[in-house]
C-alpha positions in Angstrom: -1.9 2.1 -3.7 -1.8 -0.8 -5.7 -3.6 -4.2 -5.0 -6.6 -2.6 -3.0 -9.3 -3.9 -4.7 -10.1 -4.9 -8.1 -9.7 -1.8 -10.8 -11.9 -1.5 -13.5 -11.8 1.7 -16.0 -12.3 1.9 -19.4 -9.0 2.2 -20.8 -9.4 0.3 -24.1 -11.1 2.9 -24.9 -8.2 5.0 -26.1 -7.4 2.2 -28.6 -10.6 2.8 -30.6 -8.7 6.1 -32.3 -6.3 4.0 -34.0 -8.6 2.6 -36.1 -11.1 5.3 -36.4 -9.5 8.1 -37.1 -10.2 12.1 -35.4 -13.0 14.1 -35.2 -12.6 17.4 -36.1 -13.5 20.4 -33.7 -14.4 24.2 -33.8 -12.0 26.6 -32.3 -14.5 27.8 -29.5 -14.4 24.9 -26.8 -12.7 25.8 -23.9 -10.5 23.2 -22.6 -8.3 24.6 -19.7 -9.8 24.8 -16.0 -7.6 25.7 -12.8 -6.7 23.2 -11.1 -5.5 23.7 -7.2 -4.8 20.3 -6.4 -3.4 16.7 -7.8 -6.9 15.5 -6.2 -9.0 18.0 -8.4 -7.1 17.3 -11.3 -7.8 13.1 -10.8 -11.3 14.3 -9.8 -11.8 16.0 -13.4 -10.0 13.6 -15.2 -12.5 10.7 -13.2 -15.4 12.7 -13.6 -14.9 13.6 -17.2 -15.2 10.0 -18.0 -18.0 9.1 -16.2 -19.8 12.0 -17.5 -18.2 11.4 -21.3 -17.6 15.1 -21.5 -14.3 15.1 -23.3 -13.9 18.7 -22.3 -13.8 17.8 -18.8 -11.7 14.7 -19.2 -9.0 17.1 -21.2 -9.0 19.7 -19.1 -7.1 17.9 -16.5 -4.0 17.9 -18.4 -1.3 20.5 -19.5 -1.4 21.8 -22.9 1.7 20.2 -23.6 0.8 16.8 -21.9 1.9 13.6 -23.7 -0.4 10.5 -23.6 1.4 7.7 -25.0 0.8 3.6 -25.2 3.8 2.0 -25.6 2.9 -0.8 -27.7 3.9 -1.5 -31.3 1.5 0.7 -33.5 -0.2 -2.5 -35.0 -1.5 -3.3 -31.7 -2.4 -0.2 -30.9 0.0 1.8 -29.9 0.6 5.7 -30.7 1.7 9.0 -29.0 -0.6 11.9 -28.9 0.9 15.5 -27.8 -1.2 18.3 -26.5 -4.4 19.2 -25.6 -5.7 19.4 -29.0 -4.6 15.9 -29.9 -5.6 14.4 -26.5 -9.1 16.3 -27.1 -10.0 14.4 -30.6 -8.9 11.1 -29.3 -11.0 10.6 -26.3 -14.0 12.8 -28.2 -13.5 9.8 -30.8 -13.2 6.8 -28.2 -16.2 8.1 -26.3 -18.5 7.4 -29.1 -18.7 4.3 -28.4 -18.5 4.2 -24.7 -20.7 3.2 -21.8 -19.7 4.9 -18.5 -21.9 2.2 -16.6 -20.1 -1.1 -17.6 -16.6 0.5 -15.8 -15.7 1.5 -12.5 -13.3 3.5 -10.8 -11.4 1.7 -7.6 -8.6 3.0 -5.6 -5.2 3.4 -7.6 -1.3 3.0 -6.4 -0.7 6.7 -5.3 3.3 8.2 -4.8 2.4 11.5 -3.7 4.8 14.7 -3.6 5.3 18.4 -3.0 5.7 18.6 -6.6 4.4 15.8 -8.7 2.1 12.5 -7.9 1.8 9.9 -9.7 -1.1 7.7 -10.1 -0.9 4.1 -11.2 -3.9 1.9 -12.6 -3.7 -2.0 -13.1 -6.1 -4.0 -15.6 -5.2 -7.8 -15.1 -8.3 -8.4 -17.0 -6.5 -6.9 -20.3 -3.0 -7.3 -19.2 -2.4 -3.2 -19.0 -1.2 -0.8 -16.5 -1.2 3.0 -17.1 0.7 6.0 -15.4 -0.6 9.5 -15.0 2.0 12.0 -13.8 0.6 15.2 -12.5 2.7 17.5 -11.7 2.8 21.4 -10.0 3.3 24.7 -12.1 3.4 27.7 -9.5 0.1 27.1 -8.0 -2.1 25.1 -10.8 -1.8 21.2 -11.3 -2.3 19.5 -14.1 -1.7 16.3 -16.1 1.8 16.5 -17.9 2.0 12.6 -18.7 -0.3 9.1 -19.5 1.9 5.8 -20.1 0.1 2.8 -21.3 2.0 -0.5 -20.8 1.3 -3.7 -21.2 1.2 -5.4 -17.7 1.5 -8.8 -16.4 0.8 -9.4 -12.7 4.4 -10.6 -10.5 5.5 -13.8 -10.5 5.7 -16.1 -7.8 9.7 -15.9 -6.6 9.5 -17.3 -3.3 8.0 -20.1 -1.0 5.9 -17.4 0.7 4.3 -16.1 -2.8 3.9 -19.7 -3.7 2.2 -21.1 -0.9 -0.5 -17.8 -1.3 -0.7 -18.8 -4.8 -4.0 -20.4 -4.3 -5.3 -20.7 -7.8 -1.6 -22.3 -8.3 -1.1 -19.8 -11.8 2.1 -18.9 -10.8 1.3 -15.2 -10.4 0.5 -12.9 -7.8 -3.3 -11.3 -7.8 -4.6 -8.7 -6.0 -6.3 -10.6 -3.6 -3.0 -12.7 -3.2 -1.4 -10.0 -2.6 -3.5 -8.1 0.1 -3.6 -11.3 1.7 0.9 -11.2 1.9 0.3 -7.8 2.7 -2.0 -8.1 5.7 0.4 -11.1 7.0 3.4 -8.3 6.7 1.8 -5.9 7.9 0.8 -8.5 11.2 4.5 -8.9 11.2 5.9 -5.3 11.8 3.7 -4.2 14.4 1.6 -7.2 15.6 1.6 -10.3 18.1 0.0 -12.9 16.2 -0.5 -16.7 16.2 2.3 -18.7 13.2 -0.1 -19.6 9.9 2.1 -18.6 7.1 5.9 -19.8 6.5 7.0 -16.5 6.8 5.7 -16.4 10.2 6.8 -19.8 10.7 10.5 -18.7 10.2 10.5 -16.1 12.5 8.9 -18.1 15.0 12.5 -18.8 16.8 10.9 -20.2 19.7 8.8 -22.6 18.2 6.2 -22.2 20.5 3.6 -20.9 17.6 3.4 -17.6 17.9 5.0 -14.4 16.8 6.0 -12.4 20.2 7.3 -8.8 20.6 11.1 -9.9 20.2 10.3 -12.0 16.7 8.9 -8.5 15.3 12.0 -6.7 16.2 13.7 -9.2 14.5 11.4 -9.7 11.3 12.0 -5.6 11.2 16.2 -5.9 11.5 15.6 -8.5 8.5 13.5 -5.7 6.7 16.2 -3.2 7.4 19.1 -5.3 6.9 17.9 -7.2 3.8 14.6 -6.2 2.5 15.3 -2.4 1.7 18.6 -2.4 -0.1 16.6 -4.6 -2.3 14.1 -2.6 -3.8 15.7 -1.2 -6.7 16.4 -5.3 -7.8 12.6 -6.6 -7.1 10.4 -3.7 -8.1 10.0 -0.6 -10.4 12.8 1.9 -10.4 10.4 4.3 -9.9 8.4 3.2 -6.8 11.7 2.3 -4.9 13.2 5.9 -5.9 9.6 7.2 -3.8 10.1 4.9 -1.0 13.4 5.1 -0.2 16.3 6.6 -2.1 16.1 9.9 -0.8 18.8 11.3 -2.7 18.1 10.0 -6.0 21.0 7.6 -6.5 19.7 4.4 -7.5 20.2 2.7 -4.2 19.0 2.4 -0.8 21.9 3.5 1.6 22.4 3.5 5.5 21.3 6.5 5.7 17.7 6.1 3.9 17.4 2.8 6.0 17.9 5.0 9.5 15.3 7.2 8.1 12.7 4.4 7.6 13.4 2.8 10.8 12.8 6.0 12.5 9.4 6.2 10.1 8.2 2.6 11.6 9.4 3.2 15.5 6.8 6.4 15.3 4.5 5.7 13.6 1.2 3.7 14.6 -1.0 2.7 10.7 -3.8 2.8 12.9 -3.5 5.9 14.5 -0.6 8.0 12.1 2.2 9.5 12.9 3.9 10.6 16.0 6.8 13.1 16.5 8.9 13.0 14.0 12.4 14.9 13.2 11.0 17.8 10.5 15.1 16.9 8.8 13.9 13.0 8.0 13.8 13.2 4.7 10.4 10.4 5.1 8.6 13.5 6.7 9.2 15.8 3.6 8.0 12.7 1.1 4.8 12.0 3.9 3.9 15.9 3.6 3.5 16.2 0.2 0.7 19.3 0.2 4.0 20.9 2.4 1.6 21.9 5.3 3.2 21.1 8.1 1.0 18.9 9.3 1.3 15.0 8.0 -2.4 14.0 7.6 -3.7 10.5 8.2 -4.4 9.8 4.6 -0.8 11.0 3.6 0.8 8.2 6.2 -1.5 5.7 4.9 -0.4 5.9 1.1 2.9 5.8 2.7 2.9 3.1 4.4 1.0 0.8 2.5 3.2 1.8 -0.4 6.1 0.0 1.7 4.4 -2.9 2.7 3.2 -4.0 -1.2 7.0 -3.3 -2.0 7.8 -5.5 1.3 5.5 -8.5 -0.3 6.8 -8.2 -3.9 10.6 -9.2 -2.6 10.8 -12.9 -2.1 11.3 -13.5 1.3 13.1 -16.8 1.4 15.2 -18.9 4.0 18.5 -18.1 2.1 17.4 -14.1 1.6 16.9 -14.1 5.2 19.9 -16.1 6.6 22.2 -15.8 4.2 24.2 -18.4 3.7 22.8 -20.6 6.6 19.7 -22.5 5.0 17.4 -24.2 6.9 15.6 -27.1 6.0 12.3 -26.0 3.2 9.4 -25.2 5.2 6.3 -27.3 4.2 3.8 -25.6 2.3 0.4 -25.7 4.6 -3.2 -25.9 3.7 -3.9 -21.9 3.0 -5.7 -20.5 5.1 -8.5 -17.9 3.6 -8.6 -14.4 4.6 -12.3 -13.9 4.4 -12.6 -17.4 6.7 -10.4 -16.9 9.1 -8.1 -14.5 9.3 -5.0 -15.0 11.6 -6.4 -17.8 13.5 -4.5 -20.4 15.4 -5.2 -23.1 18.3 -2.6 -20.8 20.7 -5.5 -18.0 21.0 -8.3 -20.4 21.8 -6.0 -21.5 24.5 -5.6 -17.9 25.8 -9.4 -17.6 25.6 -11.2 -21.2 26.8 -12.7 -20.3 29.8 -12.1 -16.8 30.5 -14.1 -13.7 31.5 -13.9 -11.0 28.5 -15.1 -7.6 27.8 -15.6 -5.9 24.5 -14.3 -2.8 25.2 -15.0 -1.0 21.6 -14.0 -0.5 18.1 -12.9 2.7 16.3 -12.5 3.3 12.3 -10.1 4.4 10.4 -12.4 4.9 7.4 -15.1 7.9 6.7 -17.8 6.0 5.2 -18.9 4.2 8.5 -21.0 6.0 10.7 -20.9 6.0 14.5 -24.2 4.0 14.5 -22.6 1.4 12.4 -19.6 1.0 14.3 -22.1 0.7 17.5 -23.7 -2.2 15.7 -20.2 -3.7 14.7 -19.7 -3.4 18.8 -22.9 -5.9 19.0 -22.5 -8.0 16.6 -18.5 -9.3 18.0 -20.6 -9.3 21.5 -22.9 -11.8 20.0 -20.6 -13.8 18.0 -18.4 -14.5 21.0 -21.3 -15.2 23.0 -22.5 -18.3 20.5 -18.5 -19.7 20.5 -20.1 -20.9 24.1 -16.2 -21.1 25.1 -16.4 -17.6 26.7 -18.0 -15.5 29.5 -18.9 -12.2 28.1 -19.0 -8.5 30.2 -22.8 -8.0 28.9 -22.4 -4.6 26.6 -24.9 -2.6 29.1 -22.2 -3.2 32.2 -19.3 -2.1 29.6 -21.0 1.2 28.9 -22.1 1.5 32.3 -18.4 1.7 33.5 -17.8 4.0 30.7 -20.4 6.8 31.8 -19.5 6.1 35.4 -15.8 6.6 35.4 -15.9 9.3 32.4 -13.7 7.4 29.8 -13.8 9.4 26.2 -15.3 7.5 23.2 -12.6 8.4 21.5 -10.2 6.5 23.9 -11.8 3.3 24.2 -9.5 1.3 21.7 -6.2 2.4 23.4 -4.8 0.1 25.1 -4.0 1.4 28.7 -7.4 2.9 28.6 -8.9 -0.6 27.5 -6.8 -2.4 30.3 -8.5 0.1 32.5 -12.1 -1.2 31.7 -11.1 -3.9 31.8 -10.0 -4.2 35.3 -13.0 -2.4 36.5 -15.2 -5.1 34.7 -13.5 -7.8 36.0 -12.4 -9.2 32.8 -9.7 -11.3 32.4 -9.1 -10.7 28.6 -10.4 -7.6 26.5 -11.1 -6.9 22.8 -10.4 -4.5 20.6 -11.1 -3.5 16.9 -10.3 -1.7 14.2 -12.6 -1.2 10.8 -10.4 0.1 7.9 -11.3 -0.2 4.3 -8.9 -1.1 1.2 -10.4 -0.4 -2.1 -14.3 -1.5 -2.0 -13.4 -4.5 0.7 -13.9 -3.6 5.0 -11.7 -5.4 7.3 -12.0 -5.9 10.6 -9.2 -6.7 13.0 -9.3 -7.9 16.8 -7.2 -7.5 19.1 -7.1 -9.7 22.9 -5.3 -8.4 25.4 -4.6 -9.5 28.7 -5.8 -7.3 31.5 -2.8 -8.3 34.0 -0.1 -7.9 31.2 -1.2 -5.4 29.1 0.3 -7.3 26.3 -1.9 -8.0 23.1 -1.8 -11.6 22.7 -3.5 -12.3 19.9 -5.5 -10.9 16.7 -7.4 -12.1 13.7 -9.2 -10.7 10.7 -12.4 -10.8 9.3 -13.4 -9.4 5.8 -16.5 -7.6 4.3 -17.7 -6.6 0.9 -20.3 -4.1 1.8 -22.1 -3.2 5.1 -24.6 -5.5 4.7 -22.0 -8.7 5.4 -20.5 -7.1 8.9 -22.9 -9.5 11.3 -21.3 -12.1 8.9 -17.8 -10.4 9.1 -17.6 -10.3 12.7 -18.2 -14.0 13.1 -15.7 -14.6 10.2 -13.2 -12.7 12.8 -14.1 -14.0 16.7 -14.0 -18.0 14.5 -10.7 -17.2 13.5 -9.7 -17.2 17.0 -10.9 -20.1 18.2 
């Protein structure tokens, strides 16, 4: 997925050949390895540069692969065909490079039964490259490499120019997980109005994005983001999302089959039930298991959601031809200092009796103990707000042991509710830790114990474990 994290690899590297020239080689290296998987071959191909063992690096592609850069040959640009040819150039370019000033971060993945392709952006140098892998009966390998040059989107609507924030009139990454998250809010979330596209949805006025205003930001996607794909982003990336039959548009059909993607599936927990003939399901199952693994929902649908932010949502997109008046660009609000924050939580919360009922993860690189910690540290940062009475952590676990509640339950919301009642809180938290790219998150979630309804949530962000005392204050301030 694209615009998770900052990527860094060393691909000026393959411009060094032009102006070297080859090296020669004997006829007794062994290039070819199996390859069972698009992972293993990404895996070789990462590790082969890191290790600058051009053997490795080669062997991850076809021996008829094409590597090509697609600018004019005085700046660079040249197509090399084959193994052999592939083989001299990066034996050439690794002379003179250092595995330790580049590093690898998490690409824009389109998965399939039969080919995946994985996408690289370097704002820094104004490139993006493509490797297509693709399936031979039961071996994988590389069959394509497309250097481009690359120029991060432009702002095109009021939303992408209010996130603008360094006011270049161009979308970066961390512009862009910032739309995301706020889209993302949007189509499954309650939340508090801080962004004009909020604001528009917000027919009530009162502040705050309910239930109803989701299933009506969701009929806009349907109605009027979708069918626009194939005008505001690659050809190739809306073909993967949603034209299932490969006709160059989005019809009813492929919008039915998305809608029934988002009513079952949960990003935080994957997919539900699902009808095997959806065409989504066969895209989502792309090892054609069976099963449709959390990771393969995730590149899913985060692939939609960066599409989602790239089409400019603006009052006339989404009203047609009944404009409202220009909503007022507003002081930005900073992901990593507040979140979603708004003065309607701190109403739900002044005064009340919560309980921190628990966070889970969606991310392999925390450990329980950590995510015990993270449990603590939202404890205490609610405790300093001095605005709150906090269920002390001891009682919470307590009530856990007592009435047997699974660990593995404790974020779910009638489960939570549960807790909460038996603690006699009047509002209970929730979290979830997920990680895009190098960067944690952590999201909250209040819900009230006699509803049941989550009415609010806010984000805090986190470079490295280190920061997640600091991250969880960053997310309980944003709510007050």
């Amino acid at each position: 997925m694209k615009y998770l994290g900052k990527l860094v690899y060393p691909i000026l590297i393959g411009f060094v050949i032009v102006v070297t020239g080859c090296v020669t080689t004997s006829d007794d290296w062994y290039l070819y390895e199996e390859y069972h998987s698009p992972e293993e071959v990404l895996e070789a191909w990462m590790d082969g540069t890191y290790s600058v063992d051009a053997e490795q690096y080669t062997s991850a592609y076809w021996e008829d692969a094409r590597k090509f850069y697609t600018f004019p040959e005085d700046e660079g640009g040249r197509e090399y065909i084959g193994q052999d040819e592939i083989y001299r150039q990066i034996s050439e370019a690794f002379i003179s490079f250092d595995p330790q000033d580049f590093e690898f971060s998490d690409p824009e993945i389109y998965p399939g039964p039969e080919h995946m392709e994985v996408i690289f952006y370097y704002e820094d140098w104004g490139l993006k490259e493509r490797l297509v892998i693709t399936r031979r009966g039961e071996l994988w390998g590389i069959e394509e490499q497309i250097v481009e040059r690359y120029e991060a989107p432009h702002v095109a609507s009021f939303f992408q120019e209010w996130v603008d924030e360094n006011r270049n009139g161009k979308i970066e990454d961390s512009e862009m997980e910032w739309m995301m998250f706020e889209i993302h809010a949007m189509l499954f979330y309650p939340h508090p109005v801080e962004t004009p596209l909020a604001e528009i949805f917000d027919g009530n006025e009162d502040g705050f994005i309910d239930e109803v205003e989701i299933d009506y930001f969701r009929e806009y996607f349907y109605g009027r983001s979708l069918p626009r794909l194939f005008e505001e982003i690659d050809p190739g990336h809306a073909e993967f999302l949603a034209d299932m039959n490969g006709n160059g548009q989005i019809e009813p059909f492929e919008v039915e089959s998305i809608r029934e993607y988002l009513n079952r599936t949960d990003p935080e927990e994957g997919v539900g039930d699902m009808n095997p003939d959806n065409p989504i399901w066969r895209k989502l199952d792309w090892n054609q298991d069976g099963e449709i693994e959390f990771e393969e929902n995730m590149e899913y649908y985060w692939s939609l959601v960066s599409a989602l932010a790239l089409i400019p949502h603006d009052p006339e997109s989404i009203f047609g031809d009944v404009e409202p008046e220009r909503i007022e660009r507003t002081e930005r609000i900073e992901v990593d200092d507040s979140g979603f924050r708004g003065e309607g939580a701190e109403k739900i919360l002044s005064g009340k009796r919560i309980a921190i009922v628990g966070i889970d993860s969606v991310t392999q690189s925390v450990s329980s103990e950590t995510l015990s910690a993270l449990v603590l540290f939202v404890e205490n940062s609610f405790v300093n707000t001095g605005k709150v009475t906090v269920v002390d952590r001891k009682s919470v676990e307590k009530i856990i042991e007592e009435y047997n509640f699974q660990a593995t339950g404790l974020t779910d919301e009638a489960t939570a509710v549960e807790i909460g009642k038996i603690a006699g809180a009047e509002i209970i938290v929730t979290g979830t830790l997920s990680a895009i790219g190098s960067d944690y998150y952590l999201q909250l979630r209040l819900i009230d114990v006699a509803t049941a309804e989550v009415v609010a949530s806010s984000l805090g962000e986190a470079k490295i474990e280190n920061e997640f005392l600091n991250m969880s204050d960053l997310a309980v301030k944003g709510l007050f």
